[in-house]
C-alpha positions as CSV (number, residue, x, y, z in Angstrom):
1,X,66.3,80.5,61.6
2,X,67.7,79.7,64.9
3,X,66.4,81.6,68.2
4,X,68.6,80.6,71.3
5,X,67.4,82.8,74.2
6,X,69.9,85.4,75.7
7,X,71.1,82.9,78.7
8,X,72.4,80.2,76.3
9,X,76.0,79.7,76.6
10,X,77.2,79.7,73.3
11,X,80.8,78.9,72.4
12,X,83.1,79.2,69.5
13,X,85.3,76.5,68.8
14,X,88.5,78.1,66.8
15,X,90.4,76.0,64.5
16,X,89.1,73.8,61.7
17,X,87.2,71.0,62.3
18,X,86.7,68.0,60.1
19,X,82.8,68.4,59.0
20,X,82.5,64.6,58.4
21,X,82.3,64.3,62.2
22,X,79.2,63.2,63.6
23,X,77.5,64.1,67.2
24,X,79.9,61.6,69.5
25,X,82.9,62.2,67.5
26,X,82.0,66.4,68.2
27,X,80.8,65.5,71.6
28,X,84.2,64.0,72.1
29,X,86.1,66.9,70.9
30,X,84.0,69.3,73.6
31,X,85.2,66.7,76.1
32,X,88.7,67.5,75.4
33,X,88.7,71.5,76.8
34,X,88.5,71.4,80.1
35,X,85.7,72.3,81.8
36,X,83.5,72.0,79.1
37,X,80.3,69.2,79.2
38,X,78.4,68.3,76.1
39,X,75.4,67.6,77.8
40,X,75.6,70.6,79.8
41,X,72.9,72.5,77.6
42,X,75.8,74.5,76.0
43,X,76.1,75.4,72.4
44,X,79.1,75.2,70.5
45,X,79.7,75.8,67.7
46,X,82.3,74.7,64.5
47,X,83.5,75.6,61.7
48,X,86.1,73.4,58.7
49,X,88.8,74.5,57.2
50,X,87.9,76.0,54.2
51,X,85.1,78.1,56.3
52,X,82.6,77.4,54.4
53,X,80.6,75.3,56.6
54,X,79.1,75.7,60.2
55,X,78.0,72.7,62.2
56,X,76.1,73.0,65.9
57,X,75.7,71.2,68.5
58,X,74.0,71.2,71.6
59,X,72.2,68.8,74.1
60,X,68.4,69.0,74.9
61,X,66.4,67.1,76.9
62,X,67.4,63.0,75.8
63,X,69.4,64.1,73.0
64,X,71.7,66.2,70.9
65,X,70.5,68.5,68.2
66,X,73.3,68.7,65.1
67,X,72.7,71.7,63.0
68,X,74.6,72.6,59.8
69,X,74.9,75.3,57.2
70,X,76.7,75.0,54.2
71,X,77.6,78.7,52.1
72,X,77.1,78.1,48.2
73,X,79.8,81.3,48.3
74,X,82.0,82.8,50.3
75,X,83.1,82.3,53.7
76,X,82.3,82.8,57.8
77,X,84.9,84.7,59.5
78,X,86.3,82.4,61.9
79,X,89.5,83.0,63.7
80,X,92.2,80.7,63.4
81,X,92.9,80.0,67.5
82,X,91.5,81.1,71.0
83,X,88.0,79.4,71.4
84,X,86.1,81.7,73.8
85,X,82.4,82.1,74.5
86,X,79.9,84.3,71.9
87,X,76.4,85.5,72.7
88,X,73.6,84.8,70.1
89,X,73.7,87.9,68.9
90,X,77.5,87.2,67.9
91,X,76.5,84.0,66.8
92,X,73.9,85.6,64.1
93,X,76.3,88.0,62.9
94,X,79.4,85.4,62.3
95,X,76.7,83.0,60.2
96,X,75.3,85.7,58.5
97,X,79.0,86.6,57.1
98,X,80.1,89.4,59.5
99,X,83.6,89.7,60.9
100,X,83.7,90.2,64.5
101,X,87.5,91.3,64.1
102,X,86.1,94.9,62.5
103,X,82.5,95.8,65.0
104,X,82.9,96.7,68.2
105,X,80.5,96.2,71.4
106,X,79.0,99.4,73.0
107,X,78.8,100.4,76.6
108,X,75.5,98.7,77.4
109,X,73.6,98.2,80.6
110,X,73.1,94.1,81.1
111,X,71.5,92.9,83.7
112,X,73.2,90.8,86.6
113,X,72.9,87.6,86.3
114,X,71.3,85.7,89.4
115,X,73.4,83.0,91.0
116,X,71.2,80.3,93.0
C-alpha cells in the first residue's frame, strides 16, 4: 500500500488519459497545466477512459516513481473535467472504489501550515 505523508500535494488529473503513456510522455502532460512542475515532488495522479486503471506519478530524489493499478472489476470514480488538488486520504478512498461525489468533509481543526 502506498503511504504519502499528509503534506504531499496530491493532484487529480480529470479526463482520460491514454494508459500506454510512459513517465516523459505523463511528465509532458503535467507540463501543460500551468503552474504545475513534474519534478516538483507533487503527485498526480491519472486515470483511462474506461476507469479501470490508475497510474501515478511523482518525482523523488533523481527520478520519477510510476505506479499503476489495474481493477480485475469494476471501476474508480473519476470525474469527467475540473482537475483540482486531493489529499491522501482522498486519494485512498477514490482507489479503493469510493465516490467522492456522495461523502462529505466535516468541520475539522487542521493545522496552519508554516510558510518559510
Amino acid at each position: 500500500m502506498l503511504n504519502f505523508g499528509p503534506q504531499c500535494e496530491i493532484f487529480l488529473v480529470a479526463g482520460s488519459t491514454d494508459m500506454r503513456k510512459s513517465y516523459d510522455t505523463l511528465a509532458a502532460l503535467v507540463r501543460q497545466t500551468p503552474g504545475n512542475d513534474p519534478l516538483s515532488g507533487r503527485i498526480f495522479v491519472f486515470c483511462n477512459r474506461r476507469k479501470d486503471r490508475l497510474k501515478i506519478l511523482f518525482w523523488e530524489r533523481g527520478g520519477f516513481w510510476l505506479v499503476s493499478r489495474r481493477l480485475e472489476q469494476g471501476t474508480f470514480a473519476w470525474p469527467a473535467d475540473g482537475s483540482r488538488q486531493l489529499q491522501a486520504e482522498e486519494l485512498l478512498l477514490i482507489a479503493s472504489g469510493i465516490d467522492l461525489k456522495d461523502t462529505r468533509r466535516r468541520r475539522w481543526y487542521e493545522r496552519p501550515s508554516e510558510t518559510k
